[in-house]
N, C-alpha and C positions, 0 to 999 in steps of 0.2 A: 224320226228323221224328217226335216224341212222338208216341205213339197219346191220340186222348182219353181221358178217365178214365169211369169208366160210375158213373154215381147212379141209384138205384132211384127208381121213382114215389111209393114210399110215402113217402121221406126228403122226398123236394121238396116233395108235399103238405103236409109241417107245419111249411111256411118261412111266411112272408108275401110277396106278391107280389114287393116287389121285392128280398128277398133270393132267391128260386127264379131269377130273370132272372142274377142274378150269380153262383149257385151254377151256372148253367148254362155261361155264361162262360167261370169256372174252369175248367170242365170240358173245352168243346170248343174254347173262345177261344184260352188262354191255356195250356192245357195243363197246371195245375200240381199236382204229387203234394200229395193232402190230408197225405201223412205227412213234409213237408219240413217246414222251418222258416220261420217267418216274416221279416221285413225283419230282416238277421241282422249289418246294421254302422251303425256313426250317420256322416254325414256331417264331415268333419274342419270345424275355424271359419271358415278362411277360406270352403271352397261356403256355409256356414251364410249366413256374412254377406254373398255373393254372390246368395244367393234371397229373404233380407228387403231387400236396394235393388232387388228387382229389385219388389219389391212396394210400395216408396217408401212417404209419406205414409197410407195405408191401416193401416198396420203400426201407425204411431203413435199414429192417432182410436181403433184397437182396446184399446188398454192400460185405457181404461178399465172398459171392460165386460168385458175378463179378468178384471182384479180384482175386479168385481161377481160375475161369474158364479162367481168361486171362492167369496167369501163365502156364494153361497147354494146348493154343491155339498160342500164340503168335510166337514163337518159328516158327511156319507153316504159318506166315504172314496173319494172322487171328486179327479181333478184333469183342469183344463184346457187344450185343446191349442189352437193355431192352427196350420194348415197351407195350406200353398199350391197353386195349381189344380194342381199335380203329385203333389198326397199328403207333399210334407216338411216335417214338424212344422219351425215356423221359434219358436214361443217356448212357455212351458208356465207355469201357474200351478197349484201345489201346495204341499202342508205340507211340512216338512223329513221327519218319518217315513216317507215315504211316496217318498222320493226313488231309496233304494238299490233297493228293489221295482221300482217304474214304472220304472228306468234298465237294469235287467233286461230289462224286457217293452218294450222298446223305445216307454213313452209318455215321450218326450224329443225336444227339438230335435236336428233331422238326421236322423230317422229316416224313410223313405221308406212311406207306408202306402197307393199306389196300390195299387188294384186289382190291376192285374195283374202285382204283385210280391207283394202280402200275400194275398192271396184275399178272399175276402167281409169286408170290414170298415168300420167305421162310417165314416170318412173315405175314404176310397176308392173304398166304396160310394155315398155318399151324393153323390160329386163324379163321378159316372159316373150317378147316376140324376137328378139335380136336384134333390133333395125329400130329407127330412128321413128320415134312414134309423136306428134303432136294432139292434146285433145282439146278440144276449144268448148268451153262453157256447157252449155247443154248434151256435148257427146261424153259428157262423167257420168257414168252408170246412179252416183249415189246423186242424189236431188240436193243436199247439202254442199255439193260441193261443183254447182254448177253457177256459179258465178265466178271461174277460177278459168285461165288457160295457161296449159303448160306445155313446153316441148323438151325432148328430153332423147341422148342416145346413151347406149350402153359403149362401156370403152373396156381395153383388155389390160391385162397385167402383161410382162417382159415375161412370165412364163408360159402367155396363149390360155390362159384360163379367162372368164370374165369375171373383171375387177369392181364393175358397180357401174353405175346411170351419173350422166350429168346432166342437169334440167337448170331451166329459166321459167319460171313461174309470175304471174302477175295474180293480182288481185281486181285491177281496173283493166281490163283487156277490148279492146277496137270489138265493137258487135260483129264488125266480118271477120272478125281473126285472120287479114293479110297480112301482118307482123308477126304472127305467131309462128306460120306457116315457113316465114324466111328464115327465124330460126334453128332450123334444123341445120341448113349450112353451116353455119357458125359454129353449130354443138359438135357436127363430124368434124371441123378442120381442130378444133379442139382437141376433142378424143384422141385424131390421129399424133395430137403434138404431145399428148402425156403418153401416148404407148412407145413412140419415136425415142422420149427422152426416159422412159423408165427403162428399156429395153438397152439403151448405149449406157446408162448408169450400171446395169446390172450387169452387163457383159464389156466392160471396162478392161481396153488391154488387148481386146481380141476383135478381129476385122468382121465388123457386122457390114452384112453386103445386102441390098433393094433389089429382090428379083422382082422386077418391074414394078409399073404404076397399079393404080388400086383404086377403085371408085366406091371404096367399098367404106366401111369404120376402122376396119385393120387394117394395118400395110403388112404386105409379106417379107418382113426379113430375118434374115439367121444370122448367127455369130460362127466362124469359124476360128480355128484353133492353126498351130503353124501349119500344121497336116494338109490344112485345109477341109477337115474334119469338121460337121454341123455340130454343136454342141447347145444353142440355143434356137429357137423359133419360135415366131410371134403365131395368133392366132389365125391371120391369113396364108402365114407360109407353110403350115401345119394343113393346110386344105391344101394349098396349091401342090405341097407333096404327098398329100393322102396320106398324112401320119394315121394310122391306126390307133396309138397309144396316145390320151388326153392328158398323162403325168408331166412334171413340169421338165423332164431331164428327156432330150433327145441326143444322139451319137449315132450319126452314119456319115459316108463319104457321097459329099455332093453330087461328086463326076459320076457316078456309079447307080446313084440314085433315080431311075425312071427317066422320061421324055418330056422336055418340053421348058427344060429348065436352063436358062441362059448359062453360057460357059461362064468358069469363075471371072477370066480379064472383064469380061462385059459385066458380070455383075458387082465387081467390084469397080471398073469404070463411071457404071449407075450411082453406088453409094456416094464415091467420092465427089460427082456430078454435083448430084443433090446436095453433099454437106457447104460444098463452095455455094451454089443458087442460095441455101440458108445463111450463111455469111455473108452476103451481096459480093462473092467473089475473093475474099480476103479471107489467105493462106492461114494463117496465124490462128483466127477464131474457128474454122474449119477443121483444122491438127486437133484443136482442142474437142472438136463434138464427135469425133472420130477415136481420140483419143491417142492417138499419135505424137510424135513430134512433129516440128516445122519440116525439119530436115528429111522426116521420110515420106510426109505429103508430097513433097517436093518429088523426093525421086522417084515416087510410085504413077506423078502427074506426067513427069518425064515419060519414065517408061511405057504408061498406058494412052499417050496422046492426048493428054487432058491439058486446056486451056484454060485460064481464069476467065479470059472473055466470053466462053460457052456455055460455061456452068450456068446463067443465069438461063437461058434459052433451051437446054436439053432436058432438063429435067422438069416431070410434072409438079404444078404445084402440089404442097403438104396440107 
């Protein structure tokens, strides 16, 4: 059996908390020499294309906000990874320059960047901590892979389970990692736009309702049924109700359900808020992210005192 690795107190003090938690890890968890190498082979296509079906549908609502999220990284010699709750990059978005380099350092589909194969790293890290983890050049446990800064948050599937990490990686990264740092924002507004959009995809038909805002990676909302019966929940509404059960199928009545939680009008007043604020106000595109018709946006905006002109203002941003 490996003997642990010994880290002095002084090193650990100038980690941030939760990379000292996974320096720590490394050390006594996982046992692994700082002076090895990192994830040192890429997955052949067939595994590749065995861990993107195994991720279905999700894989696909994602393609868009890759491509967002590269147009507003790229520019800073940055490229984007999506990987799965195991750590393996399943697709990447980057410049073509920058292909031979990253394919090097293994930011490439098939490459495995868990934890406790790569050491302290953004995806890895961040899907072993819950929360939004950045590590900049020399805070990589492995010494190979400390000319590298990444930042990276975990994001959820439409059943509240966690669906995989999305990171921004460089190879040339600013010696003070001020850039680095900033994108964490970016990676949550992100997150919450593929859990938002897999979640009204997957519950298509049925009035998914914003019980409140969310500072969080997950937005709390549920789908109800004509009942007004819960039938879906994302991963923050599943805490905000104390779901006991982690499986992907919930069924209770809202109203019934515990203290604290907005009546349906207000929370469906919230929802439809916010689908207009994401439309810039315009009915038509709004029906559609809702899944409604025109005609019942309408009378449900009627009936609940909803404005075009307020949507933009009431609701928090996504």
């Amino acid at each position: 059996m490996a003997e642990p690795v010994m880290v002095t107190d002084e090193r650990l003090a100038m980690l941030p908390a939760p990379l000292r938690a996974s320096w720590h890890r490394c050390a006594t968890q996982y046992v692994l020499p700082p002076a090895a190498e990192g994830p040192i082979h890429l997955l052949c296509g067939a595994e590749i294309r065995q861990a993107c079906a195994r991720m279905g549908p999700l894989l696909k609502v994602a393609e868009a906000e890759l491509e967002r999220l590269h147009g507003i990284v790229s520019t800073l010699d940055y490229s984007v990874l999506l990987a799965d709750p195991q750590g393996i990059v399943l697709t990447r978005r980057g410049d073509a320059p920058q292909e031979r380099g990253h394919k090097r350092w293994h930011l490439w589909p098939g490459a495995k960047w868990a934890e406790s194969v790569a050491g302290t790293n953004g995806i890895g890290t961040c899907l072993m901590e819950g929360r939004p983890v950045t590590v900049h050049m020399d805070q990589h446990w492995r010494l190979a892979l400390r000319y590298l800064t990444c930042s990276a948050v975990p994001f959820y599937g439409p059943d509240g389970r966690l669906a995989g990490a999305l990171d921004v990686s460089s190879t040339r990264p600013d010696p003070e990692g001020r850039v680095a740092t900033m994108m964490e924002a970016v990676l949550v507004d992100a997150a919450r736009r593929i859990e938002r959009r897999s979640f009204l995809d997957a519950f298509k038909g049925y009035t998914v309702v914003l019980l409140g805002a969310s500072d969080d990676i997950s937005l709390p909302m549920v789908a109800l049924d004509e009942a007004h019966v819960v039938v879906g929940a994302t991963y923050a509404a599943r805490l905000m109700l104390d779901l006991k059960d982690d499986g992907p199928q919930v069924c209770f009545d809202l109203a019934t359900h515990g203290q604290g939680v907005p009546s349906f009008p207000d929370a469906e007043r919230s929802v439809i808020e916010g689908a207009l604020a994401m439309s810039k106000g315009k009915v038509a595109p709004a029906a559609r992210l809702l899944g409604v018709s025109r005609s019942t946006l309408h009378r449900k905006m009627k009936m609940l005192g909803v404005r075009e002109d307020q949507a933009s203002v009431s609701t928090p941003p996504m």
